[in-house]
C-alpha positions in Angstrom: 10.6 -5.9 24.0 10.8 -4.4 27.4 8.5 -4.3 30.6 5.7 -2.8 31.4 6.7 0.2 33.3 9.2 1.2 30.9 6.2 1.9 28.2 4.1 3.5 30.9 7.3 5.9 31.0 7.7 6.3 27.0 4.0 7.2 26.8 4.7 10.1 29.3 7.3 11.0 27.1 9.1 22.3 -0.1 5.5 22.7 -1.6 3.9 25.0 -3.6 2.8 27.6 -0.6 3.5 27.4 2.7 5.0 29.8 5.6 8.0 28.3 6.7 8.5 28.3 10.8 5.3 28.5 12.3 3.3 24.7 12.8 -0.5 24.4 13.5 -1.4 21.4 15.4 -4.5 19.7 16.2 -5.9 16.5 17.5 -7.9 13.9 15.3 -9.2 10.6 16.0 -9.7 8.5 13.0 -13.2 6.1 13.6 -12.7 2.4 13.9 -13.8 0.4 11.1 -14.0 -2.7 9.7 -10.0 -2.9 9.8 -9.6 -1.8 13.2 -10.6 0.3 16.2 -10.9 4.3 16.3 -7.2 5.8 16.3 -6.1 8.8 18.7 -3.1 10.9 17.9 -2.4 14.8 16.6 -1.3 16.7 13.3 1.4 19.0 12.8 0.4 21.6 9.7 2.0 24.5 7.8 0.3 27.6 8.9 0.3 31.6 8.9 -0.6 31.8 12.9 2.0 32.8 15.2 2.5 29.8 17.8 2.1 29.9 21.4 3.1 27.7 24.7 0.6 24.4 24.8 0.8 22.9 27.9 0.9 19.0 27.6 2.5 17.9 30.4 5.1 17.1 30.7 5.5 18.6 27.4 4.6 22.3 25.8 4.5 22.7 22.6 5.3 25.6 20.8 2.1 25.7 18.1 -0.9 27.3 17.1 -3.5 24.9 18.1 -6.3 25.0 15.4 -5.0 26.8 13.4 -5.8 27.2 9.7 -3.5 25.5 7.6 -1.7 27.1 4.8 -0.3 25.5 1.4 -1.5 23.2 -1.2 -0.3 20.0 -2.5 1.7 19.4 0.7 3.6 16.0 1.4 2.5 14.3 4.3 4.5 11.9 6.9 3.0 9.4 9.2 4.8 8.8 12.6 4.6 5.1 14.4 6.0 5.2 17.8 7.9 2.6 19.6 6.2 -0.2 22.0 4.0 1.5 24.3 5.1 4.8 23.3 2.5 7.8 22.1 1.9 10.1 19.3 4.0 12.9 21.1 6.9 10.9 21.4 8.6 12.4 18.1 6.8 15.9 18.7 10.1 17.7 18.1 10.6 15.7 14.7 7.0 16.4 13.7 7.5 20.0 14.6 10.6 20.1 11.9 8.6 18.9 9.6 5.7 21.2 9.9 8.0 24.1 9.8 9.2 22.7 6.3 5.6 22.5 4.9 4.8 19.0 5.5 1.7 17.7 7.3 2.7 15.1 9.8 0.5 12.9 11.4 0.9 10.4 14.5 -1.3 8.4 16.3 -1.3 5.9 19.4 -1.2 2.6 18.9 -4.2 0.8 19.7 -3.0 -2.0 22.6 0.5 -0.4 22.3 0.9 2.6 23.6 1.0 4.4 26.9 -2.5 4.5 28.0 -3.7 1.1 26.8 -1.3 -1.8 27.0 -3.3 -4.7 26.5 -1.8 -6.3 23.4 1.7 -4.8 23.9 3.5 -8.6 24.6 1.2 -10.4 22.5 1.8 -10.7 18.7 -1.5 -8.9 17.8 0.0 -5.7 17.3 3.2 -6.7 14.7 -0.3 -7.4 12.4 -2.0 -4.7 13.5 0.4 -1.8 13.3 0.9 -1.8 9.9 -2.8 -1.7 8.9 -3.2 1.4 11.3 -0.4 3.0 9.3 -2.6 2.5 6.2 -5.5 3.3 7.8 -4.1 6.7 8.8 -3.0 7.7 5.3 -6.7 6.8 4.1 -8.0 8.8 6.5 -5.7 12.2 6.1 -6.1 11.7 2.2 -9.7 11.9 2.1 -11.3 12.6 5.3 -9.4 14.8 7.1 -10.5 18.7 7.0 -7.4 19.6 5.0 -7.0 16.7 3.3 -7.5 18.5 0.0 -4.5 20.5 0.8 -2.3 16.7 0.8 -0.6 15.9 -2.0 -1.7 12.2 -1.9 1.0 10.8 -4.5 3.7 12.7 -1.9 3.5 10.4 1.2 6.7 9.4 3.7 6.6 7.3 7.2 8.7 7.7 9.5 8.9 4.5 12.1 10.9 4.3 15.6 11.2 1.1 17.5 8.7 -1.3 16.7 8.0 1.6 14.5 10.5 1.2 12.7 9.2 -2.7 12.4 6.1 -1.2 11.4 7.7 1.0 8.6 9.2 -1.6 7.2 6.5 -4.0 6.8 4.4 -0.9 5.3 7.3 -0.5 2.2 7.4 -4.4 1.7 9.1 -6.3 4.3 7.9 -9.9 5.4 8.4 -10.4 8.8 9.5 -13.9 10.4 8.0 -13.7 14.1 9.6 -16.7 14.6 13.1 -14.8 14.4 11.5 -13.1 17.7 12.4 -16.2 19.9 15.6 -14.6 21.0 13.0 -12.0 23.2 11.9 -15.3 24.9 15.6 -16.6 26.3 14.9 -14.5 29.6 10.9 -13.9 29.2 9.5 -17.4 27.9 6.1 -16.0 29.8 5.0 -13.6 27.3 2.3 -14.3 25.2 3.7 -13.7 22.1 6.5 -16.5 23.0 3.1 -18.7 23.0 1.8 -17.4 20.1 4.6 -17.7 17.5 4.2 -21.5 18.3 1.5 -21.7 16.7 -0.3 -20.5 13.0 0.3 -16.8 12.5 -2.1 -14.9 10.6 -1.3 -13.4 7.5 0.6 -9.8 7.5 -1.0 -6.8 6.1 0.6 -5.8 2.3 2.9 -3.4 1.6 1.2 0.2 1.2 2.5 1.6 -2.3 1.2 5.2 -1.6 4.2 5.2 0.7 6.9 6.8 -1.1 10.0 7.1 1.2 10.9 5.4 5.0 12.9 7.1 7.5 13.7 3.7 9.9 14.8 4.8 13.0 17.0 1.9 15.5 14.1 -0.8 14.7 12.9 -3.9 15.8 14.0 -6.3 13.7 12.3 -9.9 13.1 13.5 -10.3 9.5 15.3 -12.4 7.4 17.6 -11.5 4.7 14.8 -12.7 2.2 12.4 -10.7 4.1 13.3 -7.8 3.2 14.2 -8.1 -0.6 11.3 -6.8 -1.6 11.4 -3.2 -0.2 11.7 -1.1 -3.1 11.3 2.7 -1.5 14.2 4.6 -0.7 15.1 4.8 3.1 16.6 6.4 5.4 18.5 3.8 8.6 19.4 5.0 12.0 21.4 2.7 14.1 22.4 3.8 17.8 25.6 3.0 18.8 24.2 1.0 22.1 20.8 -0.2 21.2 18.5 -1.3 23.5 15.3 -2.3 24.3 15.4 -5.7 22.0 17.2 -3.4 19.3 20.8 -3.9 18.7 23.5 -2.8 16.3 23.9 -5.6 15.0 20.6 -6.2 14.3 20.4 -2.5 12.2 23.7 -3.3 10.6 22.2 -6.9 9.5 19.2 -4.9 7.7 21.3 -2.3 6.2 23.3 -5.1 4.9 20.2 -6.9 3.8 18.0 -4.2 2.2 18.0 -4.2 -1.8 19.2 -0.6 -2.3 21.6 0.6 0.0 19.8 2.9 2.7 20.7 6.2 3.4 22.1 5.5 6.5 23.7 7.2 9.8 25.0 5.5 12.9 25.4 8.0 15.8 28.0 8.0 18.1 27.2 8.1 21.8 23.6 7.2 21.7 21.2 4.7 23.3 18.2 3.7 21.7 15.9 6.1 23.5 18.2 9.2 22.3 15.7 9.2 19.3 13.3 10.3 21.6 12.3 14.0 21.7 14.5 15.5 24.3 13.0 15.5 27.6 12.0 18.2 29.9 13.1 17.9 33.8 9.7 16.4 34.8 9.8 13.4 32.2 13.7 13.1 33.1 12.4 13.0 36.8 10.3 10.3 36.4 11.9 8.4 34.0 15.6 8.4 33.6 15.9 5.2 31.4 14.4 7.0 28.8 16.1 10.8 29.0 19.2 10.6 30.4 22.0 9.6 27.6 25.4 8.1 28.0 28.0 10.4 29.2 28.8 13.1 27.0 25.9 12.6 24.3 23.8 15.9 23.9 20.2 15.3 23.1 19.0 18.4 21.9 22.3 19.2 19.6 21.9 15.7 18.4 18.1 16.2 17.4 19.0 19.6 15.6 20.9 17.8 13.0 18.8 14.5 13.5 15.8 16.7 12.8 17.5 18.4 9.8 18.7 15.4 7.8 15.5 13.4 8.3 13.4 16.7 6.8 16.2 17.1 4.1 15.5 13.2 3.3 11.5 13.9 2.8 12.0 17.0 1.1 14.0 15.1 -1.5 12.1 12.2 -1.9 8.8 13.8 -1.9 8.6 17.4 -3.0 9.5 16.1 -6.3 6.6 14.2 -5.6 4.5 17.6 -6.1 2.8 18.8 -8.3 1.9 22.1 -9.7 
């Protein structure tokens, strides 16, 4: 878990026809319901427009904004950020993917993300996160303007951070919140140090439309039992210094625990936040916890191939997935 000004920063921060190299993006907003309150966050699409500079600052995309998709039967991939993080905080990822004819879809947290805070050190949003996950793929399956385009038995997640918490709770895992004392050694004020005193209520299920997990330096409040029931293949990224409440150890202790051995990488030279999407100078300005890397660690090489094997990981798990 970290501190509130460090998640103000993070905010700030092969199918059957498809165009490969050009990604349309859009914004969507899926409407709260009886499982939860609206979600805000953006799709990345195949499409036959030529991209141009968006200005998000401090990012700019390189997309066609609105533009028509292109394809059928196209995999999708949800995206859950880390603690008080946003749906652009993997925009380089999602990008990737887009250009390899997946739809990719991320949203902001509700109470855990850069603009809204309120639930971010309480244990409301280890239930609630996984349940938005689900919500998500409901909505892009069915409501969605191009959700008849989505290949709806062709589904991947990929989770960062407590996103990667969240991932892992959506293939099957049972968290122990319990296990999350260890946060409370130098924080015993946070409400969710409280809360795991008392009656927890029950964790959403497992979603089994999701078909494979790309788990990126997680969170990790599980026991070995907890996570003998995840069945979908994944994908595990430890970084070689951790941080923020992950550390390798932690990853390694997962890996070690999961029933089928992951497909996994531990990268040399990184912190935590090197996951992120590289920064540009006004983000690295502003907030040099989360862009500047340990000495001699190259972001934006690093993401090239990071970027590379997490696409080559969907395509094989889910373009099988397709059908004709």
């Amino acid at each position: 878990m970290n501190r509130l000004c460090l998640s103000l920063a993070a905010g700030l921060l092969a199918v059957s026809s498809w165009s490969a190299g050009a990604a349309g993006f859009a914004w969507i907003s899926v409407p709260a319901d009886a499982e939860g309150p609206a979600l805000q966050g953006a799709v990345w699409y195949p499409s036959a427009t030529p991209p141009a500079a968006l200005a998000l600052p401090p990012f700019t995309l390189n997309v066609a904004k609105d533009a028509p998709l292109q394809g059928d039967h196209l995999p999708l991939v949800v995206i859950s950020h880390g603690t008080g993080g946003s749906a652009l905080g993997h925009q380089d990822t999602a990008m990737a993917l887009a250009d390899a004819g997946f739809v990719v879809a991320a949203i902001n947290h509700p109470g855990d993300n850069f603009a809204d805070l309120s639930q971010q050190m309480h244990v409301a949003p280890f239930i609630s996160r996984p349940r938005d996950m689900s919500r998500l793929i409901s909505w892009m399956t069915h409501t969605w303007p191009g959700a008849a385009h989505i290949n709806d038995q062709a589904i991947g997640l990929f989770g960062f951070s407590r996103g990667g918490y969240t991932g892992l709770v959506s293939i099957g895992a049972v968290p122990d919140l319990k296990l999350g004392q260890r946060f409370c050694v130098n924080q015993a004020d946070l409400p969710f140090c409280t809360e795991i005193k008392g009656p927890l209520p029950p964790f959403p299920p497992a979603d089994p439309r999701i078909k494979a997990a790309v788990i990126v330096d997680p969170l990790s409040v599980f026991s070995a039992a907890g996570l003998s029931k995840v069945s979908v293949p994944v994908q595990l990224w430890a970084s070689e210094y951790g941080g923020d409440g992950v550390t390798p150890e932690s990853v390694a202790a997962i890996r070690k625990a999961l029933p089928h051995e992951p497909e996994f990488y531990s990268v040399a030279g990184s912190g935590h936040f090197s996951f992120l999407t590289p920064c540009p100078a006004q983000l690295t300005a502003n907030a040099p916890e989360l862009c500047k890397d340990h000495p001699g660690f190259d972001r934006v090489a690093f993401h090239q191939r990071f970027n590379n094997q997490v696409t080559a990981f969907m395509r094989a798990h889910l373009v099988g997935s397709v059908t004709p």
